[in-house]
N, C-alpha and C positions, 0 to 999 in steps of 0.2 A: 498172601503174595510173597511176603517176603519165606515165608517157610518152604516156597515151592523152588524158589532162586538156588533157595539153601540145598534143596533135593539133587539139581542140575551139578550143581558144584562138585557136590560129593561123586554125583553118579559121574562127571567128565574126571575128576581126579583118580576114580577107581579104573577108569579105561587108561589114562596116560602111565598108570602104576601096575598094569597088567604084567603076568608072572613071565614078561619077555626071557631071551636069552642071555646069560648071564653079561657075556661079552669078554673084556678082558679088562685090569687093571688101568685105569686111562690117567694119568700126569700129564699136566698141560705143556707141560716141556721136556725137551730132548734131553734133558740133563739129567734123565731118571733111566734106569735099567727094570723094568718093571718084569716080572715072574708072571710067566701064564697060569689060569685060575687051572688047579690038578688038585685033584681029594688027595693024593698022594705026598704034597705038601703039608698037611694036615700035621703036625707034633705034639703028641702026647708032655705034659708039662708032667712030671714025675716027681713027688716027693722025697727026697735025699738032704740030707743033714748038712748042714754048713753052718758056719761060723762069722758069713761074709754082712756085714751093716750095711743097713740101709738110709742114704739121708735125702729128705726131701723140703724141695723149697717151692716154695709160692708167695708171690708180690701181690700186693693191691695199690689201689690210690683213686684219689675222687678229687674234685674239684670245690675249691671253695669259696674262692672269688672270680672271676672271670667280664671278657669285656671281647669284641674283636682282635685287641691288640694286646691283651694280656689273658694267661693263666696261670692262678695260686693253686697250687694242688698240695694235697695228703700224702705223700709216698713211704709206705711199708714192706720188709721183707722179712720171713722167716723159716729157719729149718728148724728141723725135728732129728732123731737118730733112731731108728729100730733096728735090732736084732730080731728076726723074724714079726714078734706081736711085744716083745719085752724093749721098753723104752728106755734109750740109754741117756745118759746125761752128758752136754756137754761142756767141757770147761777152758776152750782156748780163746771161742771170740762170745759177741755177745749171740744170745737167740736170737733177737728180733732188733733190726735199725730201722730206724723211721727219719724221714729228712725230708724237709718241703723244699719243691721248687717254684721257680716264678719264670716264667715263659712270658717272652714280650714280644711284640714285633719292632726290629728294627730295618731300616732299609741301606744299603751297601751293594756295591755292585752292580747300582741301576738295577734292583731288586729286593722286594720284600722277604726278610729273614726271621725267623724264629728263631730266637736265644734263649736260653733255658741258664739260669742260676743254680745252686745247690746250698740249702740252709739245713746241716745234719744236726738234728735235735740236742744228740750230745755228740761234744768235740771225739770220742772216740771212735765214730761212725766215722769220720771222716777218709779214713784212707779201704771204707767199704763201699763206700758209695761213686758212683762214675765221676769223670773229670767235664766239667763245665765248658772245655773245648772243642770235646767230643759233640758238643749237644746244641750246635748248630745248622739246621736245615732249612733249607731254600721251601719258599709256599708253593713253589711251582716245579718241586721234586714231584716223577710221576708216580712214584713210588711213596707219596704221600697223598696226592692228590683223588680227589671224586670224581669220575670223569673230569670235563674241562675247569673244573671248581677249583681254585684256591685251596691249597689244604689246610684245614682246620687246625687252627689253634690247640683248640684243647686236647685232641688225638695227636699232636704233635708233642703236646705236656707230658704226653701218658710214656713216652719215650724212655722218659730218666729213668723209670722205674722198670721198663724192661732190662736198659742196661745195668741196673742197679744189680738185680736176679743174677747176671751174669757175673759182672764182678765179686759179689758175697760168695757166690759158688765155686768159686776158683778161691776164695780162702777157705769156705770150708772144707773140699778138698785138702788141700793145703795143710790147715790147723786141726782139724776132727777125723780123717779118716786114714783107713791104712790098706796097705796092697791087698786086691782082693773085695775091696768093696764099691759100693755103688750108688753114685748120688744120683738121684732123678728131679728131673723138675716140671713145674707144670705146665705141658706145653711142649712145643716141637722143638728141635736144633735149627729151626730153618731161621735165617737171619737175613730181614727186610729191610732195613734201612740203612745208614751213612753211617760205620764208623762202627757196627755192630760185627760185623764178623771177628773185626781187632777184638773185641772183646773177647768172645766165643773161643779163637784161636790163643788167648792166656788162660781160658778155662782147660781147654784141653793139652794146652802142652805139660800145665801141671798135671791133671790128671795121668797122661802117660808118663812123666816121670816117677808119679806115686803108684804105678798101675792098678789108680782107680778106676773103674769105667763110669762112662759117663754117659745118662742119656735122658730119655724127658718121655713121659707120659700124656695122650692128650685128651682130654674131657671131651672134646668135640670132634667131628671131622667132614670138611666140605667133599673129601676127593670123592671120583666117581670111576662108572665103569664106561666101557666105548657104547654101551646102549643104554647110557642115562640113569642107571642104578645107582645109589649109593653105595660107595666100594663096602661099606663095613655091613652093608644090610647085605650084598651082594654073598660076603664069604658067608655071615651068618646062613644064607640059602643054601649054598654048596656044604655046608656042616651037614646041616636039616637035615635037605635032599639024600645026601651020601651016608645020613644015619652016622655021623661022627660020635655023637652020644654026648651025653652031660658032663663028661669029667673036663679037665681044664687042656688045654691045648695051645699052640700059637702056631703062625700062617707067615711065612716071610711073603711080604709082597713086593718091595724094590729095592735098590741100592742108589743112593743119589750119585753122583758125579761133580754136582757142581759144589764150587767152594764156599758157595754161601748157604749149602747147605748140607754138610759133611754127616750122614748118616745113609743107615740103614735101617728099613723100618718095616717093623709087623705086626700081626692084629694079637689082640693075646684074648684070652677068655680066661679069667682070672680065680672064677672061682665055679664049681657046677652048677650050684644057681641062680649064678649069674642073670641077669637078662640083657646085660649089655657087653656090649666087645670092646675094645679101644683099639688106638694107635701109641705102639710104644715105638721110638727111636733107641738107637743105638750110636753113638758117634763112630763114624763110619771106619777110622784104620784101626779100632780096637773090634769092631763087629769081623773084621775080616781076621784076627790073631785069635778068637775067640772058636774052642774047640763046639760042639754040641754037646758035651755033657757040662760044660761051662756055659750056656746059654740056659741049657735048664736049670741048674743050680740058681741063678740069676731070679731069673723067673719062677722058680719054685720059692723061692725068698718073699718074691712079690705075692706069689700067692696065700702063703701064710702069713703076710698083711694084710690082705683083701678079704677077711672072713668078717667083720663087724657087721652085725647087725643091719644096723642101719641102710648100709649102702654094700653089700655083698656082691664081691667082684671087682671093687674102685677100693686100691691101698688106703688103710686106715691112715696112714703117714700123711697122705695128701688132702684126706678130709680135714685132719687136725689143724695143718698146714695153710688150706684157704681159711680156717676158720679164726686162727689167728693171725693172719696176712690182711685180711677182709680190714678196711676203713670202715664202720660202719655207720648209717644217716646220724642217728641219735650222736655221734661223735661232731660232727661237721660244724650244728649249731652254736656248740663251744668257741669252736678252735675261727668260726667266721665271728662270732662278736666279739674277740679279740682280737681279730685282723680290722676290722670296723672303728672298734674302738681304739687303735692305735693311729688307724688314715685319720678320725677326728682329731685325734690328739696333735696332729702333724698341722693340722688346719687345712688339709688336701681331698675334704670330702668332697666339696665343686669338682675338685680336679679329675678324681677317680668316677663321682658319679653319671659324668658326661659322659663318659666312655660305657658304661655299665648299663647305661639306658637307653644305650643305641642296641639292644637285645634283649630286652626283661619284658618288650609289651606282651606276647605270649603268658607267661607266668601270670600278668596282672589280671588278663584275661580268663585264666585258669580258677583264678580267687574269684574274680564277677562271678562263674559259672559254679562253683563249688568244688 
């Protein structure tokens, strides 16, 4: 029975995924310029010598205590430097900051608040890491919220750590880079919550004063086309289709307009055997100053990062990058029976466990069952 449910599945998913027509570019807002789908679009990524570094950052963080009304989380961030595949060292700030926050709900306002703390492991993180001011948001921001839901605590935690990404960025910038080069990060320029675009707009005013450029890479991508396509399966079929061929190439698909989201952005095919595309951004008043043999050069940079083995076609920079950004489980166990053993020592385990237990039945469940 059930293998036959499984037949229906597949066979209705293969008609809704039928080889329709492409459509066009679709952004759900007006604050996009999008470029109609033309093979003619299509740019060859050309190999050319440069000298220009590449630096990439990626943040992690996980949670290691938590309650309704609070979360203790892990927050990590770190860059790397390449010149093309040769890994340069750097010696202004550190690699890697790590700093925990404590997210708690308070209410003010005749409304429940989420306040985030900032405890930087060592004092020299300190003026890397975002300001505590910044990292107040309402649970009934819709721009945090789940449909009509409350927004969640610990997706509200995970916040510091975005801004985190942003701030270190604008010193590396800043301290490691020089005219001509290019920090990427992992992820769009697109900036969703309270008090993050401030950020974003000190990352790039330094950068255009160092004229670094600056832009972000993305692992994922939900956009789509006007007939329900995935935009990046979409250009993949017009490559296919138009016999674009294996070598490496990029596709501009839009220009943003709005301020919270200051780029320009296109698909790249990084390396020829590739099997996957991405979305690279560009922050958008340096995409517009940037000639085309300065975009390739760019991107020809990237692609003589993207040859590894392992994951060919995604910049080794950025493998490196999540890999030492990643919190990892085996770490958490630690760093929580030190948080444990501190709340005992406080004589506060009543106090913290009432709150902790209004959420753990699930997990206990989880152990009954295996």
């Amino acid at each position: 029975m059930i293998g036959e449910v499984v037949k229906k599945v597949v066979k209705d998913l293969d008609g809704m995924m039928g080889e329709s027509e492409l459509g066009e570019p679709f952004l759900s807002s007006h604050n996009y310029r999008t470029h109609p789908f033309n093979v003619e679009y299509f740019k060859p990524i050309c190999l050319v010598k440069s000298d220009r570094k590449l630096a990439f950052v990626d943040g992690g963080n996980r949670e290691l205590l938590s309650a309704p009304n609070f979360s203790i989380q892990l927050n990590r961030v770190y860059f790397n430097i390449f010149e093309g595949r040769k890994r340069i060292e750097n010696s202004n700030i550190p690699q890697v900051i790590e700093f925990f926050s404590a997210t708690f709900a308070v209410f003010k306002n005749n409304e429940i608040f989420f306040d985030t703390s900032i405890f930087p492991v060592e004092d020299k993180f300190s003026r890397l890491v975002p300001d505590e001011s910044d990292l107040s948001f309402s649970s009934t921001d819709r721009r945090l919220m789940v449909g009509s839901s409350r927004a969640d605590i610990s997706r509200v935690a995970s916040i510091a750590r975005r801004f985190a990404e942003w701030r270190f960025s604008r010193h590396i910038v800043e301290n490691e880079l020089e005219k001509g080069d290019v920090l990427v990060m992992d992820g769009t320029l697109r900036t969703a919550f309270v008090n993050e675009a401030n950020y974003a707009r000190e990352a790039y005013k330094v950068a255009k004063e160092k004229s670094v450029i600056y832009s972000g890479l993305s692992k994922t991508s939900r956009l789509f086309t006007t007939t329900g396509l995935s935009l990046l399966g979409a250009v993949r079929k017009l490559a296919q289709d138009s016999k674009v061929g294996p070598l490496w190439y990029y596709y501009p698909i839009a220009d943003s307009l709005s301020p919270e989201h200051e780029a320009a952005f296109f698909i790249v095919k990084l390396h020829e055997q590739a099997q996957r595309v991405f979305r690279y951004e560009i922050y958008g008043e340096q995409a517009k100053s940037l000639t085309p043999e300065e975009i390739n050069e760019v991107l020809c940079q990237l692609c003589i990062n993207s040859c590894d083995v392992s994951f060919p076609g995604y910049p080794y920079g950025l493998i490196d990058a999540d890999a030492n950004a990643r919190v990892r489980y085996d770490e958490l166990e630690t760093y929580r029976v030190m948080l444990l053993s501190e709340v005992s020592k406080l004589g506060s385990w009543s106090k913290f466990s009432r709150h902790m237990q209004s959420e753990d039945a699930h997990s206990i469940l989880n152990m009954l069952r295996g």
